[in-house]
N, CA and C atoms as a LAMMPS dump frame, in Angstrom:
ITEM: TIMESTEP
0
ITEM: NUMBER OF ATOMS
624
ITEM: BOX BOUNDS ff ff ff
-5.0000000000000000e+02 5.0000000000000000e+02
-5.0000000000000000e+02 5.0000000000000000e+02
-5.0000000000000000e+02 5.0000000000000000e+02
ITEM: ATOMS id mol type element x y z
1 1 1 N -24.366 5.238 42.114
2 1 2 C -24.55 6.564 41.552
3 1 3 C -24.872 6.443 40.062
4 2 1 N -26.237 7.419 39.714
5 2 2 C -26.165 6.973 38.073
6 2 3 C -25.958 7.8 37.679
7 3 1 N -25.209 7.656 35.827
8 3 2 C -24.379 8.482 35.266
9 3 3 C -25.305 9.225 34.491
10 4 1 N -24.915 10.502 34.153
11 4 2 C -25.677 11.429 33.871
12 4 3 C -25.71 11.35 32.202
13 5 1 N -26.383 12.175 31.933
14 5 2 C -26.678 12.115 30.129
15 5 3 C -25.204 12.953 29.479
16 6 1 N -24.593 13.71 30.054
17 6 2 C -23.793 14.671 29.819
18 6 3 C -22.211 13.186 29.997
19 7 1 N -22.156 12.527 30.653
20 7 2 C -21.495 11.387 30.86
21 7 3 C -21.101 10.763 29.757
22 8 1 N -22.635 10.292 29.535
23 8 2 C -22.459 9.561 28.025
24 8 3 C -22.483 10.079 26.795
25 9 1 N -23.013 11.453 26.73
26 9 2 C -22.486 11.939 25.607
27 9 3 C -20.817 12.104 25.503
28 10 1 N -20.474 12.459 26.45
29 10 2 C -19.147 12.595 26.502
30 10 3 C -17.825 11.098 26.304
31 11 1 N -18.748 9.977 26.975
32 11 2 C -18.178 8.805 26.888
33 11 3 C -17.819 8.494 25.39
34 12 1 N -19.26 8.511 24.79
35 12 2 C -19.581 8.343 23.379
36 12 3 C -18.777 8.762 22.54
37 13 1 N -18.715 10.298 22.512
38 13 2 C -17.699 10.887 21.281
39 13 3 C -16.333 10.295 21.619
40 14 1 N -16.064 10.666 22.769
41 14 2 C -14.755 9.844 22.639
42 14 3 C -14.177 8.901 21.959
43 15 1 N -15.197 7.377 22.35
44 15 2 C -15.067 6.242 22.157
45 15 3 C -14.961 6.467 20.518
46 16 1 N -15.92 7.186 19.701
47 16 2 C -16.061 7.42 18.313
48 16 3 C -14.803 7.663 17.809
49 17 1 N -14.289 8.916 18.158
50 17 2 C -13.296 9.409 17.942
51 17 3 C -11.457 8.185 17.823
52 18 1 N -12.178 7.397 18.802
53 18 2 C -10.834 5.984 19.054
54 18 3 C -11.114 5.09 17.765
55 19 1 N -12.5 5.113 17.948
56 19 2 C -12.601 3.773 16.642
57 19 3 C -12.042 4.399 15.731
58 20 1 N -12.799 5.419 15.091
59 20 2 C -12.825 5.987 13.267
60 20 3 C -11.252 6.543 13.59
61 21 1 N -10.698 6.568 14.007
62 21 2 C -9.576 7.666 13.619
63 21 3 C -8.639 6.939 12.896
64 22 1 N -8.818 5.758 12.129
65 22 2 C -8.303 5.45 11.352
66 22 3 C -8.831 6.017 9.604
67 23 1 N -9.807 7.16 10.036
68 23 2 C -10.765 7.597 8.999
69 23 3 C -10.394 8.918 8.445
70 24 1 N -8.967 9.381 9.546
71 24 2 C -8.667 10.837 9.639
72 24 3 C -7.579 10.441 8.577
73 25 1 N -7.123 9.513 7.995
74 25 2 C -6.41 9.727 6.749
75 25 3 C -6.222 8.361 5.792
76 26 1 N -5.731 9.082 4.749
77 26 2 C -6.085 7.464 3.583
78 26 3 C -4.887 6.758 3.587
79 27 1 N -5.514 5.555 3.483
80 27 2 C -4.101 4.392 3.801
81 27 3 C -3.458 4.793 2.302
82 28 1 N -2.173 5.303 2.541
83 28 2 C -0.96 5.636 1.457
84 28 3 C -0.027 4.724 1.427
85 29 1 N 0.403 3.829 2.527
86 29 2 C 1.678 2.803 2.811
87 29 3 C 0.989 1.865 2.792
88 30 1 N 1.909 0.171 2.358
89 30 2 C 1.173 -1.134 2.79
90 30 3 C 2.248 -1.751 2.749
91 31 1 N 2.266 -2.622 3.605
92 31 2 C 3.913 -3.854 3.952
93 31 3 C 2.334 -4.855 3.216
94 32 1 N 4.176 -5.701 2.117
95 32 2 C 3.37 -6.584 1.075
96 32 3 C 4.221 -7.57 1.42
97 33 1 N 4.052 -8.597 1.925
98 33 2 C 4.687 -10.36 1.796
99 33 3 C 4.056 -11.488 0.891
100 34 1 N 5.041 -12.255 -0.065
101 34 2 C 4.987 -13.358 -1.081
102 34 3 C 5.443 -14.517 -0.559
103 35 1 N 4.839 -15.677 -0.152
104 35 2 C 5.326 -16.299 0.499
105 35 3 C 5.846 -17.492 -0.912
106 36 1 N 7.507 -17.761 -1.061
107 36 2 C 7.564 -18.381 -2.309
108 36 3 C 8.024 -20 -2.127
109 37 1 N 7.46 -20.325 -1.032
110 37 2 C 7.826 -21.942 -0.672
111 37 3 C 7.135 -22.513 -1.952
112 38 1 N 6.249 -22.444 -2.804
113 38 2 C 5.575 -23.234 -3.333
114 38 3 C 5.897 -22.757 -4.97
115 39 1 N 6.851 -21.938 -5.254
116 39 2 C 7.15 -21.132 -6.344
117 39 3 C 8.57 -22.109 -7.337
118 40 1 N 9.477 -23.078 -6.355
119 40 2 C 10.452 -23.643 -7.063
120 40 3 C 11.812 -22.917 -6.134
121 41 1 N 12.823 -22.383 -6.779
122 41 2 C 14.114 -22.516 -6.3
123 41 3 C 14.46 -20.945 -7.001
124 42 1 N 14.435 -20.294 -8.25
125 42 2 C 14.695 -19.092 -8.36
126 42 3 C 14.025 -18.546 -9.587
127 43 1 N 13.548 -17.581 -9.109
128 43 2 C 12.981 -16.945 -10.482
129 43 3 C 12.944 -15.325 -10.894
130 44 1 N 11.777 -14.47 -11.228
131 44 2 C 11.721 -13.169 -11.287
132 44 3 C 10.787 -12.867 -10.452
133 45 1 N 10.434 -11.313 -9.85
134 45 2 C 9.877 -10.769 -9.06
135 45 3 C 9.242 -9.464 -10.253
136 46 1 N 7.987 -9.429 -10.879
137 46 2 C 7.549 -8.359 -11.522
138 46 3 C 7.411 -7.172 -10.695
139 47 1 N 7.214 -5.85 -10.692
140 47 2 C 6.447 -4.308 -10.378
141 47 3 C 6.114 -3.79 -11.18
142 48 1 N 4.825 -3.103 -11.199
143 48 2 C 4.34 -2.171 -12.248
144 48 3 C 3.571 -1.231 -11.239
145 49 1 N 3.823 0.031 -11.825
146 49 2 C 3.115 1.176 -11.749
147 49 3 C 2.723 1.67 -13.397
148 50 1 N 1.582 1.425 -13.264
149 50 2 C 1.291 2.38 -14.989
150 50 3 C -0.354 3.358 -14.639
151 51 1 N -0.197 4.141 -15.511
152 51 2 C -2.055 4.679 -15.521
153 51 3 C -2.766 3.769 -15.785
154 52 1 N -4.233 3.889 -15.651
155 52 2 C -5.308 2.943 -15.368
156 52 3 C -5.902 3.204 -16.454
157 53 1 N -5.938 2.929 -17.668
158 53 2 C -7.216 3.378 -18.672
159 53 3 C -6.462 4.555 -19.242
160 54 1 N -7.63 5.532 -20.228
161 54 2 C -7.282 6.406 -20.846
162 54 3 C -7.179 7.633 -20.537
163 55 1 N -8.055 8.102 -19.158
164 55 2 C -8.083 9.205 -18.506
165 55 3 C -6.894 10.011 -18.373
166 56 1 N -7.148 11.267 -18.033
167 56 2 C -5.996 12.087 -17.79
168 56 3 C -5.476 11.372 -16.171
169 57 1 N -4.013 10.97 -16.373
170 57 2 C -3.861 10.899 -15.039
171 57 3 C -2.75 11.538 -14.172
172 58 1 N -3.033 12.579 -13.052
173 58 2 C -2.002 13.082 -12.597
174 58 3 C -0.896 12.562 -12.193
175 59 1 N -0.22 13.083 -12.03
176 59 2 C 1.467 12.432 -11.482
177 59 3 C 1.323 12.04 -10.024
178 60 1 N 2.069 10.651 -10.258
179 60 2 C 1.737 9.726 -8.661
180 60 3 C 3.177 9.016 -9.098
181 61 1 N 3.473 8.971 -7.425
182 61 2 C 5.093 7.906 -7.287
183 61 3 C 4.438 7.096 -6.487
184 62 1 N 5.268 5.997 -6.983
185 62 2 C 5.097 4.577 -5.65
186 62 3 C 6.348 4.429 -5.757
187 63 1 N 6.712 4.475 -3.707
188 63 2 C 8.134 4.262 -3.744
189 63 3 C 7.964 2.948 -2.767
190 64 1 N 9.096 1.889 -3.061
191 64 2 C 9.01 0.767 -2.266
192 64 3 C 10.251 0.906 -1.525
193 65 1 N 9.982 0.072 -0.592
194 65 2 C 11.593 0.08 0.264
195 65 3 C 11.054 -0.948 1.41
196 66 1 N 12.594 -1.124 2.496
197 66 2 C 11.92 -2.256 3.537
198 66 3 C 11.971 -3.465 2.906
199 67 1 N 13.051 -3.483 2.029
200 67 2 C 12.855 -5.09 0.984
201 67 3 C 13.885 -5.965 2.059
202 68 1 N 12.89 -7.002 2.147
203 68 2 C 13.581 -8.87 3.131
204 68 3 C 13.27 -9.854 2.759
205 69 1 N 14.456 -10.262 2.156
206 69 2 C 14.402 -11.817 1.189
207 69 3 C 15.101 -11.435 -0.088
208 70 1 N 15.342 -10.308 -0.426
209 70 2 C 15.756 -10.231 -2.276
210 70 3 C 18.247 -10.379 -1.616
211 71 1 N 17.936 -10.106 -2.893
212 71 2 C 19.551 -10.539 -3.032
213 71 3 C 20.501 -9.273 -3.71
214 72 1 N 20.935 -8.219 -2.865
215 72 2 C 20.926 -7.292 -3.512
216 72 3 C 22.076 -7.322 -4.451
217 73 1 N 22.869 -8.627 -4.945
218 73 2 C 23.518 -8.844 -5.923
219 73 3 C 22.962 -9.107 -7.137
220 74 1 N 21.532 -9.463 -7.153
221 74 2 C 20.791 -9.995 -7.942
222 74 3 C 20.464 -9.354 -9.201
223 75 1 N 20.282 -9.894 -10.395
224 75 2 C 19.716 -8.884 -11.461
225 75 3 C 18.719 -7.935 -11.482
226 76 1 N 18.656 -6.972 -12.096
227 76 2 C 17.239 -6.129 -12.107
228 76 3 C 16.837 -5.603 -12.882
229 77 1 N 16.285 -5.496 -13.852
230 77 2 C 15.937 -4.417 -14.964
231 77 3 C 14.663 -3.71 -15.135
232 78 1 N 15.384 -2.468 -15.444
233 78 2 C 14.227 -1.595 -15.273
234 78 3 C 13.433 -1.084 -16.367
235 79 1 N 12.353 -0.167 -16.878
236 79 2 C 11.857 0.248 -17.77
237 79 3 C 10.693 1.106 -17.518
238 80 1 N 10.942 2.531 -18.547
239 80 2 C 10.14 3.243 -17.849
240 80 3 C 11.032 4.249 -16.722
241 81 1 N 9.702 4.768 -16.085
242 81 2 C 9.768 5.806 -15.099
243 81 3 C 10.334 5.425 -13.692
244 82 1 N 11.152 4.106 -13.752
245 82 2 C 11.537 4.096 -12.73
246 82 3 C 13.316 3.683 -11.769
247 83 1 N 13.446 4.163 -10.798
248 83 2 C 14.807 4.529 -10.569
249 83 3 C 15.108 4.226 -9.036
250 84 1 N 16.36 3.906 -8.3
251 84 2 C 16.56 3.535 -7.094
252 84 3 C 17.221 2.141 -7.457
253 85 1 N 17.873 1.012 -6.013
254 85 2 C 17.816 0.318 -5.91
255 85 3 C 16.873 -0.279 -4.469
256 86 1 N 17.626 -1.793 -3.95
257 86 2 C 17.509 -2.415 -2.961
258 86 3 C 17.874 -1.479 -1.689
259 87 1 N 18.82 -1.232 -1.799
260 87 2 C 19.186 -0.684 -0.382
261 87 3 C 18.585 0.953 -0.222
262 88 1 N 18.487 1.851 -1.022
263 88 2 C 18.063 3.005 -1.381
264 88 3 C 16.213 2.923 -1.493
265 89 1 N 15.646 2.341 -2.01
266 89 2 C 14.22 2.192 -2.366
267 89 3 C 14.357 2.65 -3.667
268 90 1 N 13.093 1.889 -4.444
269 90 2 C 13.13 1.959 -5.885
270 90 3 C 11.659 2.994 -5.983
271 91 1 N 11.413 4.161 -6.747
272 91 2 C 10.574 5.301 -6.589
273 91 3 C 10.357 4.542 -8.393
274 92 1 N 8.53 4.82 -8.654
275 92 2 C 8.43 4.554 -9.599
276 92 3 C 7.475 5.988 -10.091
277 93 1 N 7.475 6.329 -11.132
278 93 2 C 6.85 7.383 -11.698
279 93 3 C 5.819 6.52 -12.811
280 94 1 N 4.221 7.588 -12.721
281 94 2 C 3.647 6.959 -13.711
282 94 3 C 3.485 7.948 -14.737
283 95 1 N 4.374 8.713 -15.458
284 95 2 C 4.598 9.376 -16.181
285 95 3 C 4.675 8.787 -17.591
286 96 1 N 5.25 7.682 -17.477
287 96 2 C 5.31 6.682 -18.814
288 96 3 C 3.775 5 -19.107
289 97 1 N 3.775 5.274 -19.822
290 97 2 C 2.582 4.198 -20.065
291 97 3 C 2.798 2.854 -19.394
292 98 1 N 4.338 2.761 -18.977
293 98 2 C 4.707 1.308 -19.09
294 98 3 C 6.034 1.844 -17.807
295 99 1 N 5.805 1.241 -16.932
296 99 2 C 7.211 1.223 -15.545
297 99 3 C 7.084 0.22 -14.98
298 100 1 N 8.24 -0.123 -15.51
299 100 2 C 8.426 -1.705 -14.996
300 100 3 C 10.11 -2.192 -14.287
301 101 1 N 9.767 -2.941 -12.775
302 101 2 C 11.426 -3.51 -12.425
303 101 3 C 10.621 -5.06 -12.326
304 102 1 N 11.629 -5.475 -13.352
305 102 2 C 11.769 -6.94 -13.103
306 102 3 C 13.157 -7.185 -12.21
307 103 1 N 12.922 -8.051 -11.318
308 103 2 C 13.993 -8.516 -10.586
309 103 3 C 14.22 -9.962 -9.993
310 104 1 N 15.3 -10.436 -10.085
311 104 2 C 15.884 -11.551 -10.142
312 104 3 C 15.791 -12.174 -8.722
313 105 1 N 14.92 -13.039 -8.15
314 105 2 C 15.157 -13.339 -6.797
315 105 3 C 15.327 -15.372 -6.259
316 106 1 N 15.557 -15.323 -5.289
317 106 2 C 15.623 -16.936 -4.925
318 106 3 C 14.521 -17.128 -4.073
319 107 1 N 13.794 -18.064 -4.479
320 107 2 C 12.607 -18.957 -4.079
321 107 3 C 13.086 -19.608 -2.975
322 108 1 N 11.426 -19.915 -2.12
323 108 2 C 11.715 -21.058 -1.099
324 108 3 C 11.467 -20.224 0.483
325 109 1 N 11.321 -18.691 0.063
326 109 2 C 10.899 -18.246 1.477
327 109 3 C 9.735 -17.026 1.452
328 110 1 N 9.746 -15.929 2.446
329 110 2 C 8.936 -15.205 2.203
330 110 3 C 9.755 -13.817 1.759
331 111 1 N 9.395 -13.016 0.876
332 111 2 C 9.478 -11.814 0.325
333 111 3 C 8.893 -10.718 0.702
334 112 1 N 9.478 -9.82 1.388
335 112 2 C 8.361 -8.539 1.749
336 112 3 C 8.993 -7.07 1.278
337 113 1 N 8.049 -6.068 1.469
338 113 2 C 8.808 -4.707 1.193
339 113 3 C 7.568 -3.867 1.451
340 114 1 N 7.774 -2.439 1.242
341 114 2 C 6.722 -1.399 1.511
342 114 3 C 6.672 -0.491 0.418
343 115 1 N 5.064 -0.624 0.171
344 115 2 C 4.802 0.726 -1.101
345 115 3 C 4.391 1.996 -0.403
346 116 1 N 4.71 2.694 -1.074
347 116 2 C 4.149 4.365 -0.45
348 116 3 C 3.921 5.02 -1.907
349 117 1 N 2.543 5.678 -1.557
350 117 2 C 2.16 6.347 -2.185
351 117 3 C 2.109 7.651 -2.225
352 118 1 N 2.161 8.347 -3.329
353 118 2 C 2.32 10.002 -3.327
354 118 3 C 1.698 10.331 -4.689
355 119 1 N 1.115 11.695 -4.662
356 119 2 C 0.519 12.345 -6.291
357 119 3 C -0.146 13.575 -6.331
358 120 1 N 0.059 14.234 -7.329
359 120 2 C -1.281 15.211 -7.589
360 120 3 C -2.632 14.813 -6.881
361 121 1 N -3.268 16.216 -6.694
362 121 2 C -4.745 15.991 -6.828
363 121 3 C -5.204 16.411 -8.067
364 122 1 N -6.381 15.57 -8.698
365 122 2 C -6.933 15.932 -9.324
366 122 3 C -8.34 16.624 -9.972
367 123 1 N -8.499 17.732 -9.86
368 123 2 C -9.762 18.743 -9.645
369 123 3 C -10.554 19.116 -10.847
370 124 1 N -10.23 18.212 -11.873
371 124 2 C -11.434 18.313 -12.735
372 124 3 C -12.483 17.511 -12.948
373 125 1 N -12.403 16.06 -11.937
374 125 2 C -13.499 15.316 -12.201
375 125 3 C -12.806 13.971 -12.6
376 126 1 N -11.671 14.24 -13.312
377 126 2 C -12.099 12.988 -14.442
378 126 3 C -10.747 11.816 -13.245
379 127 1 N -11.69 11.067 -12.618
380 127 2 C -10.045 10.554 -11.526
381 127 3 C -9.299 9.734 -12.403
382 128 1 N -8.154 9.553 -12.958
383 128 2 C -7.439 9.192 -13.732
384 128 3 C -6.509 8.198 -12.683
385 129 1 N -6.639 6.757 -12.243
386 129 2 C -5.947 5.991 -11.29
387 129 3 C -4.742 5.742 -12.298
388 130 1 N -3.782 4.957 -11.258
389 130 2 C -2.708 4.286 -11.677
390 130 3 C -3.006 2.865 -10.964
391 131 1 N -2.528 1.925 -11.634
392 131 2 C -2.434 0.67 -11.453
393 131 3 C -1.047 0.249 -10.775
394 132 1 N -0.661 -0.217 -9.378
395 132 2 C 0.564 -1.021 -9.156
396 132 3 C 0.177 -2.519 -8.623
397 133 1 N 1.281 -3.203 -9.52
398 133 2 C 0.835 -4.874 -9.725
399 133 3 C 2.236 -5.334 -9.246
400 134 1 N 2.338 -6.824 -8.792
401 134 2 C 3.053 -7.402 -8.47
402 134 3 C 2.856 -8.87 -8.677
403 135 1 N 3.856 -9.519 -9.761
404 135 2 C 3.422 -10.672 -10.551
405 135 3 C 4.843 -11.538 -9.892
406 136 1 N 4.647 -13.013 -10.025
407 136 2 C 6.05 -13.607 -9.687
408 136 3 C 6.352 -14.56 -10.776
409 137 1 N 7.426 -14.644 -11.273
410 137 2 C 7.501 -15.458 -12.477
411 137 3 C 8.762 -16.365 -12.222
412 138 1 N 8.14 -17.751 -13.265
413 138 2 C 9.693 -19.154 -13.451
414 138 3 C 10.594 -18.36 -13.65
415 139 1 N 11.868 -18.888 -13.69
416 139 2 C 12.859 -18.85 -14.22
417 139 3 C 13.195 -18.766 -16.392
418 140 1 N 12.367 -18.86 -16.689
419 140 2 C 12.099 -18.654 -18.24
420 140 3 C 11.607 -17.359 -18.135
421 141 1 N 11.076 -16.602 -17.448
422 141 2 C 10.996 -14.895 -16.797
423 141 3 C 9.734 -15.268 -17.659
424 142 1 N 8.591 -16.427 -18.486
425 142 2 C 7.12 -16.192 -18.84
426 142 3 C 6.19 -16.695 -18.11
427 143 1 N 6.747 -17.594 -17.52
428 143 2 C 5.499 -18.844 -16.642
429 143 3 C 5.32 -17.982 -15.364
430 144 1 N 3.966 -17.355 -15.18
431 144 2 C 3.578 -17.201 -14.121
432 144 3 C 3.527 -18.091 -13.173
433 145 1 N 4.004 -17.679 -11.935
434 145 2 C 3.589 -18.532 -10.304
435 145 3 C 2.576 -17.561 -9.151
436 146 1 N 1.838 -18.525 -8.906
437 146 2 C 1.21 -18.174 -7.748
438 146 3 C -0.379 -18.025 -7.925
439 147 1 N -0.729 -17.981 -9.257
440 147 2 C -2.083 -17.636 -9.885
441 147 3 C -2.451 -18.821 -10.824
442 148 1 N -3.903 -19.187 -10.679
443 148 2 C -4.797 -19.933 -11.417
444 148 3 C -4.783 -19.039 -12.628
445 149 1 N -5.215 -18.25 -12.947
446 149 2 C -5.384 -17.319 -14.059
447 149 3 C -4.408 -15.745 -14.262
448 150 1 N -4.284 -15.341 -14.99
449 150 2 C -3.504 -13.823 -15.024
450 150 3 C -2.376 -14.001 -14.393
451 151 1 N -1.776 -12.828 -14.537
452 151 2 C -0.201 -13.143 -14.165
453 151 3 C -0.055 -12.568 -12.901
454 152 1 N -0.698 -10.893 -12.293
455 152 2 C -0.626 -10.526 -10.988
456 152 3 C -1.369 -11.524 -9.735
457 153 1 N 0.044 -10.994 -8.811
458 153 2 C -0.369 -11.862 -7.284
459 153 3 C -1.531 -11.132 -6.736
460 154 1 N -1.112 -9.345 -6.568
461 154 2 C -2.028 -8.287 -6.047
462 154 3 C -1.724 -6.914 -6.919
463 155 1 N -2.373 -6.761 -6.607
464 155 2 C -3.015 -5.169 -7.443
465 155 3 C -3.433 -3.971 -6.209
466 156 1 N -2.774 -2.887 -6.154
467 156 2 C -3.18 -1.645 -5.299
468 156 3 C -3.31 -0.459 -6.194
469 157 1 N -4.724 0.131 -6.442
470 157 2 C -4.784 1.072 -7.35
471 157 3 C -5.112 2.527 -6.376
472 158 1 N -4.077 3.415 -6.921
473 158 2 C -4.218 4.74 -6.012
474 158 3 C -4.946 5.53 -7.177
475 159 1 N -5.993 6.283 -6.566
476 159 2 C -6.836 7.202 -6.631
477 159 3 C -6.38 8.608 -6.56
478 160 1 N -6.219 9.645 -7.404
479 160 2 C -5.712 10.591 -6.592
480 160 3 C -6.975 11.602 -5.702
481 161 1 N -6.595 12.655 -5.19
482 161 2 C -7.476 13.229 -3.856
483 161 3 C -8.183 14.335 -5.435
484 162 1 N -9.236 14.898 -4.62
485 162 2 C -9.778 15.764 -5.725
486 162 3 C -9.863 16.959 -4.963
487 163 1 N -9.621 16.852 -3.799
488 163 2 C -9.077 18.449 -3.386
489 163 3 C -7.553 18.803 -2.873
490 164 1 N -7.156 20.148 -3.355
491 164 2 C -5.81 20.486 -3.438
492 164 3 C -5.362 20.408 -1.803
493 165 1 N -4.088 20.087 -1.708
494 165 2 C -3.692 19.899 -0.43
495 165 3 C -4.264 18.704 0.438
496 166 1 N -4.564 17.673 -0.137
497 166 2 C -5.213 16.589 0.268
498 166 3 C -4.745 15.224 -0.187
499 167 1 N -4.469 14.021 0.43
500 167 2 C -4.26 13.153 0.026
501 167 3 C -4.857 12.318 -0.544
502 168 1 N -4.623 11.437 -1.165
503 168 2 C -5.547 10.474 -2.258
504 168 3 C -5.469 9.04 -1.816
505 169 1 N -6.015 8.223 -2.215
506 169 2 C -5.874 6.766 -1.418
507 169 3 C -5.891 5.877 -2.124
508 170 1 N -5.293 4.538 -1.312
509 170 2 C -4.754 3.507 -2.435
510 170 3 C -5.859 2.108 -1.698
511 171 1 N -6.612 1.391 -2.721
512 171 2 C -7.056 0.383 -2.281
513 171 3 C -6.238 -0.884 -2.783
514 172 1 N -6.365 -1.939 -1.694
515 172 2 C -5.67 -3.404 -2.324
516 172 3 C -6.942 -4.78 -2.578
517 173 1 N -5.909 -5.497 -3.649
518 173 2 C -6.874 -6.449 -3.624
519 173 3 C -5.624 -7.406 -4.179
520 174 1 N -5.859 -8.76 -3.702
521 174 2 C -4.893 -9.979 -3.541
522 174 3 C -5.405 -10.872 -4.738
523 175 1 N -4.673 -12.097 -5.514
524 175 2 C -5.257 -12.69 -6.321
525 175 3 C -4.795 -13.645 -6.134
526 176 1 N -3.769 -14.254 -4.955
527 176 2 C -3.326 -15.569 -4.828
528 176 3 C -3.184 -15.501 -3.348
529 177 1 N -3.143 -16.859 -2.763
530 177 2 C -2.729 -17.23 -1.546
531 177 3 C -1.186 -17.051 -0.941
532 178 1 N -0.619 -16.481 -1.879
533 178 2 C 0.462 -16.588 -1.373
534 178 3 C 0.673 -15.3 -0.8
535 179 1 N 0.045 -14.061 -1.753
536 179 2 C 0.081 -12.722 -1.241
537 179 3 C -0.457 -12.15 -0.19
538 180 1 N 0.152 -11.481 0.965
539 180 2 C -0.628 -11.012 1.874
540 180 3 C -0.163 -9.172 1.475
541 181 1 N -1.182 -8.591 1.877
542 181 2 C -1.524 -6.498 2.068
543 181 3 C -1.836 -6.488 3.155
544 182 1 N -1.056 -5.93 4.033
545 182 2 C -1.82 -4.672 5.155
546 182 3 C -1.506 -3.345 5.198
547 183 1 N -2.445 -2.486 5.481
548 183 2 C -2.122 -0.86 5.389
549 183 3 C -1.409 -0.301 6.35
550 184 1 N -0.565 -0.07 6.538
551 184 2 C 0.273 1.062 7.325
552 184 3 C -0.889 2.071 7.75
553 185 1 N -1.055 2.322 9.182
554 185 2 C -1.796 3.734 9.619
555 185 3 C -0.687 4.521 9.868
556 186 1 N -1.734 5.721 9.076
557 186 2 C -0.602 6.827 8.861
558 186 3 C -0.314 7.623 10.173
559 187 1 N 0.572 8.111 10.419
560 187 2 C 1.008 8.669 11.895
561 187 3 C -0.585 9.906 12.879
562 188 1 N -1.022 10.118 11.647
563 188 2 C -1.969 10.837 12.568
564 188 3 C -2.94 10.1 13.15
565 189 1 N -3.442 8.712 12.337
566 189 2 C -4.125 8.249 12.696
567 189 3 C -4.044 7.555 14.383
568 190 1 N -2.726 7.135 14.528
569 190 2 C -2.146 6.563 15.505
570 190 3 C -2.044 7.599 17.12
571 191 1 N -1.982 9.299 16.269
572 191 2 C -1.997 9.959 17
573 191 3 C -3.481 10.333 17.907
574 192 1 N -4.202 10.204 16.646
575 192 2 C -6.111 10.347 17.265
576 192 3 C -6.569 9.008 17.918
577 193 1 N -6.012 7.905 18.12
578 193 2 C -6.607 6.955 17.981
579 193 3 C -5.519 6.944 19.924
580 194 1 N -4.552 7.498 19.982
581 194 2 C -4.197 7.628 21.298
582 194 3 C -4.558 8.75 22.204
583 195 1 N -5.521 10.001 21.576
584 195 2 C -6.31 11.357 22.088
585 195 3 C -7.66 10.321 22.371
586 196 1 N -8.117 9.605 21.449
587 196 2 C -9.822 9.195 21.858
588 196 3 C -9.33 8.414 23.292
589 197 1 N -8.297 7.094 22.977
590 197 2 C -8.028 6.196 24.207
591 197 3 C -8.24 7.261 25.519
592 198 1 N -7.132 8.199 25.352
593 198 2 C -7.158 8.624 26.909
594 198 3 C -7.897 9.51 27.232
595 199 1 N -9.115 9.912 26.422
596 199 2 C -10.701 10.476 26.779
597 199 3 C -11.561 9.642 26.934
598 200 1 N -11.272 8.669 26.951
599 200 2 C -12.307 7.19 27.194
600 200 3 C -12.042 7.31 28.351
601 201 1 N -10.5 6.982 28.852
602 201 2 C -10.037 6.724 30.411
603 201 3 C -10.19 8.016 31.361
604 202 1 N -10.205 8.893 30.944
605 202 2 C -10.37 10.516 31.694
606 202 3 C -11.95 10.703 32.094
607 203 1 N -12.472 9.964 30.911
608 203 2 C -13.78 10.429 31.397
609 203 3 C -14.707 9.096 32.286
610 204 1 N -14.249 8.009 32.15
611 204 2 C -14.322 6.848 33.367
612 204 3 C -13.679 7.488 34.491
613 205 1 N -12.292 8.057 34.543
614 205 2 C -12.084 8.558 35.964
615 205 3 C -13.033 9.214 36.727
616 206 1 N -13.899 10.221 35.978
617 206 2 C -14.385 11.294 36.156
618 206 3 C -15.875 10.652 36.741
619 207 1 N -15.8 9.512 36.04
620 207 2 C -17.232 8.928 36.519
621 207 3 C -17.364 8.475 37.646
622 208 1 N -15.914 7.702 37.571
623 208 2 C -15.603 6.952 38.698
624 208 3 C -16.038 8.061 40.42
């Protein structure tokens, strides 16, 4: 029996609808792992959230949490816009030029946790990013580890949305081997991406 044109249009959108629906929203979350076998025995763990440049930039939090490997006895100091611990999640504000947690951790395994992003939109044009970095340092808290050059492992700069009621999105980029980023899909995406699946299969039944 051959399938009709009305078939495959119908096959088609579907199938569309399964792929892209990771398109129906901007990656805001990312689980980040440091792998510190090659780092020594104990050192510091940098974070920064700051604005990007001189632009006006709206108000954006990066909150981390989901931390495995740190020591929640461990030192920490903070500076700047930012507040929380280990067990609670640490929320950073880029309200101040400079937000910074240095924290005290032990080398020799892997380090992970989760950023989430949140902020204004901004509707005059001028996109004003924030910068969040993640550097690993000796035990002298100056000698960078993990990098040939510069001190950050990875860098995720969020964008804010330029229309109201809309979310804004965060891109990553890695600068050592040790750092791995992947994006969290956000729940709707997961939700469209299980509506296309079972219009793929509904409409094979149908063919069938």
């Amino acid at each position: 029996m051959t399938a009709s044109p009305f078939f495959f249009r119908q096959a088609a959108a579907a199938l569309a609808l399964a792929l892209c629906s990771s398109l129906a929203a901007a990656d805001t979350s990312f689980n980040i792992s440091i792998d510190t076998s090659g780092f020594g025995s104990s050192g510091w763990l940098d974070m920064q959230f700051n604005p990007n440049g001189g632009l006006y930039t709206p108000a954006a939090t990066a909150t981390v949490t989901n931390f495995a490997g740190f020591d929640a006895a461990a030192a920490a100091y903070s500076e700047g816009s930012v507040a929380g611990s280990l067990q609670s999640g640490y929320v950073f504000g880029n309200d101040s030029y400079y937000n910074d947690l240095f924290h005290a951790v032990n080398y020799g395994g892997v380090l992970s946790f989760t950023v989430t992003f949140a902020g204004d939109a901004e509707l005059t044009g001028n996109l004003g990013q924030s910068l969040f970095t993640v550097a690993a340092y000796a035990a002298d808290e100056v000698t960078p580890l993990g990098v040939s050059s510069g001190d950050s492992l990875l860098a995720i700069t969020w964008t804010p949305a330029t229309v109201a009621g809309m979310a804004g999105s965060a891109s990553a980029v890695t600068y050592s081997a040790a750092a791995a980023v992947s994006a969290v899909p956000e729940p709707s995406s997961w939700l469209m991406l299980g509506i296309g699946a079972m219009l793929v299969a509904g409409a094979a039944r149908r063919r069938t």
